[in-house]
VEXDO-7646 format. One line per 2 residues: number of its first residue (from 1); for each residue z, y, x negated of N, C-alpha, C, O. Coordinates in pm, whole numbers. Atoms other than C-alpha are relative to their C-alpha. Layout:
NUM> Z Y X Z Y X Z Y X Z Y X ~ ...
% end
This chain:
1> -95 63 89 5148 310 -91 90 -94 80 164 -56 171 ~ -137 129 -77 5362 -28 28 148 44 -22 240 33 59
3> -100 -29 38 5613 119 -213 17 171 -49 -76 252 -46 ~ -39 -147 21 5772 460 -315 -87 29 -117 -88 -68 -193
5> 136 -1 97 5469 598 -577 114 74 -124 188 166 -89 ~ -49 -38 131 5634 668 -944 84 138 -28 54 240 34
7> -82 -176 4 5834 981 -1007 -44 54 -118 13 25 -224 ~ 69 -70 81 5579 1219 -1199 129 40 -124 107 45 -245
9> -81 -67 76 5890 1345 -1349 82 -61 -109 148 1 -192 ~ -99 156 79 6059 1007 -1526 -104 11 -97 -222 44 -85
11> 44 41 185 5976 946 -1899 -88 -84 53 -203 -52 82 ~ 37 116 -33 5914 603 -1794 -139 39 36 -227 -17 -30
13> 122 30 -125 5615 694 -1546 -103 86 -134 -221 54 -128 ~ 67 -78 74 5466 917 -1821 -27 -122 -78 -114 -199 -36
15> 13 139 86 5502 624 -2117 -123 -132 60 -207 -196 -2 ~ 72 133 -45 5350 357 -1856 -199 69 11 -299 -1 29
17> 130 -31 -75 5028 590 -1786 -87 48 -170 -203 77 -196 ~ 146 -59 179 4877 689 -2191 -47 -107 18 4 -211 60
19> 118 80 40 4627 522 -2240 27 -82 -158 75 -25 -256 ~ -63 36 177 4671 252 -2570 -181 -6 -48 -284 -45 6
21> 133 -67 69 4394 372 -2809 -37 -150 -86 -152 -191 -99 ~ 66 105 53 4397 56 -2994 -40 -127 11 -52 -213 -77
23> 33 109 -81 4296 -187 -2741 -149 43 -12 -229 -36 38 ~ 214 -7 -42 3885 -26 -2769 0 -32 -174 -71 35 -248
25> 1 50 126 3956 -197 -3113 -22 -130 -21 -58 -170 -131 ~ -14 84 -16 3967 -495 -3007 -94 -88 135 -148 -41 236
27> 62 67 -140 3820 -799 -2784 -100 26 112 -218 37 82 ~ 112 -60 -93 3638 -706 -2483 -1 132 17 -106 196 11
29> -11 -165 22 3790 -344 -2461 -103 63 -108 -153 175 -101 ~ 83 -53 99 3582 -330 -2775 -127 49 -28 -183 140 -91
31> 148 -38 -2 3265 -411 -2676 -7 122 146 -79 221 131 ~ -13 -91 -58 3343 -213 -2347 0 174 -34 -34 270 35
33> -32 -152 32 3413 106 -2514 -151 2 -82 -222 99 -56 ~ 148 -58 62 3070 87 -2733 -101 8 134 -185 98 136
35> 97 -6 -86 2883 -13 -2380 -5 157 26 -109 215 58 ~ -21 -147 -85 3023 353 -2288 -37 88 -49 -95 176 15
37> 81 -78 92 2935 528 -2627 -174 -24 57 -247 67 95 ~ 124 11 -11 2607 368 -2567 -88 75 124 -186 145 100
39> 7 -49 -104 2565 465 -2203 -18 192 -5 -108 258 47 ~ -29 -145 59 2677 845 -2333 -145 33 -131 -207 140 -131
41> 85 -42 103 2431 855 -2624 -124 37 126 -164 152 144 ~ 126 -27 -36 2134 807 -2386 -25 103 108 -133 155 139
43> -27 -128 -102 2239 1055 -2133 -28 101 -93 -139 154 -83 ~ 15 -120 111 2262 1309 -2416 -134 9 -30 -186 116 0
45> 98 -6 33 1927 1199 -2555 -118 -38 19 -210 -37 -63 ~ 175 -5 -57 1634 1112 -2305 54 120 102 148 143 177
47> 26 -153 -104 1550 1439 -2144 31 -17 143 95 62 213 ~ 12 53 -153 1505 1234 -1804 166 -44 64 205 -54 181
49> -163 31 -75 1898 1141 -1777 74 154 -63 181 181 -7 ~ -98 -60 34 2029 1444 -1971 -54 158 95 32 243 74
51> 48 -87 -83 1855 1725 -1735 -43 -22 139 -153 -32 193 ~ 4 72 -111 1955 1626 -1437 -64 106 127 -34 225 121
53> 66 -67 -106 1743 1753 -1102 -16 -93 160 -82 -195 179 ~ 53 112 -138 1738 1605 -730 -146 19 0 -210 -70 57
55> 139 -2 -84 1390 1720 -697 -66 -73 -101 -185 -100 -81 ~ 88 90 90 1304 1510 -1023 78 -145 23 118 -191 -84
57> -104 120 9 1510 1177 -914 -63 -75 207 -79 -24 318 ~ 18 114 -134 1418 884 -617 94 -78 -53 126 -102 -169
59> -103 82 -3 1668 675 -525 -48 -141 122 -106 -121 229 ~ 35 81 -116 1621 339 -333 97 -95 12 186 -61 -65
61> -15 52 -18 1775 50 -223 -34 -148 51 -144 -140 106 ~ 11 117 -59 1762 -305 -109 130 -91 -23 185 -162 -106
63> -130 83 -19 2033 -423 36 -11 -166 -1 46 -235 -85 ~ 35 164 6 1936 -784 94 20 -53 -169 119 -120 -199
65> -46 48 114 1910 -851 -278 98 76 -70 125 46 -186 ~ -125 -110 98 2193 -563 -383 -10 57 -71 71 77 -162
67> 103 -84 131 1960 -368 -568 32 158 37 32 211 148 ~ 42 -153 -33 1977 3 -629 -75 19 -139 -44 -27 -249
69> 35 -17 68 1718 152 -787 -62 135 -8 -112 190 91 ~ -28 -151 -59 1689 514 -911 -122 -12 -130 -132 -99 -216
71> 149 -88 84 1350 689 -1104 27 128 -11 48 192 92 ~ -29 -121 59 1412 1011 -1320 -81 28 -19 -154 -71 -32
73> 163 -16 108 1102 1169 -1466 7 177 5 52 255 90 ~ 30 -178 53 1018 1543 -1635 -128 -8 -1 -182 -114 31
75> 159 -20 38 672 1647 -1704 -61 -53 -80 -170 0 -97 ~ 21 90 61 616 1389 -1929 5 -118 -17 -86 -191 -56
77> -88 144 -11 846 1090 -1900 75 -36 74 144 53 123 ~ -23 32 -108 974 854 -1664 116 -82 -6 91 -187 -64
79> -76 150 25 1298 633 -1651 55 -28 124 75 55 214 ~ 24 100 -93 1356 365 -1431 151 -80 -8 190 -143 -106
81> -215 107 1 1774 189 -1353 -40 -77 64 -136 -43 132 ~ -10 110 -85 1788 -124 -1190 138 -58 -49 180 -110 -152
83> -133 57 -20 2124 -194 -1057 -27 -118 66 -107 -147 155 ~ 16 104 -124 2191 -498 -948 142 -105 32 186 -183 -52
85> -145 -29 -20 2523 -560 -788 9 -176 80 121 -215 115 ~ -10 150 -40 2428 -973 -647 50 -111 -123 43 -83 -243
87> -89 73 34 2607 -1259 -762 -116 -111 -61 -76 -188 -149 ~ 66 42 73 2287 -1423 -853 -159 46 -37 -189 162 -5
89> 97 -73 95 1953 -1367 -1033 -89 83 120 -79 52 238 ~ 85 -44 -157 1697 -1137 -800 -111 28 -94 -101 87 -201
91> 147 -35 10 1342 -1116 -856 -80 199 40 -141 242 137 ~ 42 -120 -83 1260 -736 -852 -109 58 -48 -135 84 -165
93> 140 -82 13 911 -566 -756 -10 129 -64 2 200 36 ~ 31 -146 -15 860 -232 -878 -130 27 2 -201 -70 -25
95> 90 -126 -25 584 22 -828 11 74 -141 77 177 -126 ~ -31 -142 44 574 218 -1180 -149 5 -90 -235 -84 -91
97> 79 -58 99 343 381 -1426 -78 -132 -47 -38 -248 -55 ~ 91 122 53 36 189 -1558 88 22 -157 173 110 -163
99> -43 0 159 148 157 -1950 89 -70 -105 113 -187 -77 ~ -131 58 53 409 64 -2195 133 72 43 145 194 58
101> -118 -54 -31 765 86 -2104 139 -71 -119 138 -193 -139 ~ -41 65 33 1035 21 -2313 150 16 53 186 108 127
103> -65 60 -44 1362 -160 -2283 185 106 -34 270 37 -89 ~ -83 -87 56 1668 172 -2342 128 -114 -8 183 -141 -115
105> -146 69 -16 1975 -64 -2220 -47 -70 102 -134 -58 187 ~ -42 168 -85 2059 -386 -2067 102 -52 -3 114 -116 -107
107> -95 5 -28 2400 -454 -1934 -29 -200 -52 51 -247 -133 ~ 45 152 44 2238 -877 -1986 20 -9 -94 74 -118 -113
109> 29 57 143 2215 -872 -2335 170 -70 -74 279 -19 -48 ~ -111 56 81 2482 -1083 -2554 50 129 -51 156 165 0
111> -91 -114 57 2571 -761 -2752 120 51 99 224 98 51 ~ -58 -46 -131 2728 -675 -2381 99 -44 38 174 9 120
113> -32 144 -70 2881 -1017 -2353 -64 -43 129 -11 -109 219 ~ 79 102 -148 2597 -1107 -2084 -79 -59 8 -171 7 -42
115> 44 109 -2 2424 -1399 -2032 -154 -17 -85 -228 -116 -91 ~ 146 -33 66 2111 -1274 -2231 -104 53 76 -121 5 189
117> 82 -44 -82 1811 -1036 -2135 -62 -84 -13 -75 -164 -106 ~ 137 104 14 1534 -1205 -2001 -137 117 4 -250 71 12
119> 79 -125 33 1332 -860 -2034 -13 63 -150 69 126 -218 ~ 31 -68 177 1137 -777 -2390 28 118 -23 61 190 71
121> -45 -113 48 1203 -502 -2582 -110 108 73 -58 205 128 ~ 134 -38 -12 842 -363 -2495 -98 -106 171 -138 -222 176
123> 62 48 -125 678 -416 -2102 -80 97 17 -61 217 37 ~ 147 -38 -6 339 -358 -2091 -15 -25 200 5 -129 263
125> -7 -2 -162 290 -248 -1678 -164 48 65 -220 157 47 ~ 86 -50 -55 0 -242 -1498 11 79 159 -69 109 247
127> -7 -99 -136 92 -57 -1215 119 -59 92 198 11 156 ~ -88 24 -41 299 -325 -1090 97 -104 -77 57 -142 -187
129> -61 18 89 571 -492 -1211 107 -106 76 146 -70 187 ~ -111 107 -69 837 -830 -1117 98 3 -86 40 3 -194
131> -104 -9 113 1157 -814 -1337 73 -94 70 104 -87 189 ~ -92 75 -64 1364 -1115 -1317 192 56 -44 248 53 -153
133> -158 -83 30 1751 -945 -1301 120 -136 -22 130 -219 68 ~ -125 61 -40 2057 -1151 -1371 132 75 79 138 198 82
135> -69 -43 -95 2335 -1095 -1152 121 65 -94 173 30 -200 ~ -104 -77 67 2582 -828 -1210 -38 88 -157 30 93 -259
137> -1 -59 82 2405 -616 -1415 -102 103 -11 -167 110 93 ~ 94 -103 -52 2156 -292 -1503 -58 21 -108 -13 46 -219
139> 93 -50 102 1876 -236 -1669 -78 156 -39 -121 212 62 ~ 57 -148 26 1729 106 -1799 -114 24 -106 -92 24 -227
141> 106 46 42 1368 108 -1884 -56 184 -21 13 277 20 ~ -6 -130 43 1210 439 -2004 -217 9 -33 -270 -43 -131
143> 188 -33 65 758 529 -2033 -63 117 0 26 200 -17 ~ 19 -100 10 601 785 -2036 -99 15 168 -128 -79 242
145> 52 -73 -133 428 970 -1720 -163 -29 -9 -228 26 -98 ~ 158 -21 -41 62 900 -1619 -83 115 88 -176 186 49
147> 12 -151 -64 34 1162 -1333 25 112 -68 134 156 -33 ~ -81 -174 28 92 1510 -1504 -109 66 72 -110 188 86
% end
């Protein structure tokens, strides 16, 4: 702290710290607060984010383009994040499942306020796969398992 940190005990410091409820009513707070419902729904309801396991989860990286990218999968189904934390678009390879995959969330899309996905609803993968990412944002792709 530069300065003396708030006095837990002052009205004031209490008043300045609630939270105002009717700012996720509004403007960007607005769409912010549904990204978070949204984010929350799918945790709850694909098996692969809501039963969480290290021994079912890879995690990778690439620093060079600012990518993290993490693979969930159960005995059935597989989902796939691509973070991507660069300032402009990155071209990324993956490795996944021959099949259809489809498209759960996309931080890109206008509903988001972001610049628009450039990823269909529906990606048909043959084993391998190039996703063009815009910058500053994460995609969450979801197929089903070929190995069981």
């Amino acid at each position: 702290w530069k300065e003396d940190p708030p006095d837990p005990q002052d009205e004031a410091t209490f008043l300045q710290a609630k939270l105002n409820q009717a700012l996720c009513r509004q403007g960007h707070h607005r769409v912010l607060s549904g990204y978070y419902r949204e984010l929350i729904r799918l945790r709850k309801s694909n098996p692969c984010l809501a039963h969480l396991s290290k021994k079912r989860q890879e995690i990778s990286d690439d620093t060079r383009k600012k990518l993290l990218l993490v693979r969930r999968w159960n005995e059935s189904a597989e989902v796939r994040i691509i973070f991507h934390f660069g300032d402009d678009h990155a071209s990324v390879p993956l490795s996944i499942s021959e099949g259809r995959w489809l498209k759960l969330m996309d931080s890109a899309e206008k509903q988001w306020q972001g610049p628009g996905s450039p990823q269909a609803a529906e990606i048909e993968s043959t084993g391998e796969l190039t996703l063009d990412r815009p910058p500053h944002s994460v995609l969450v792709l979801a197929g089903e398992r070929s190995e069981i």
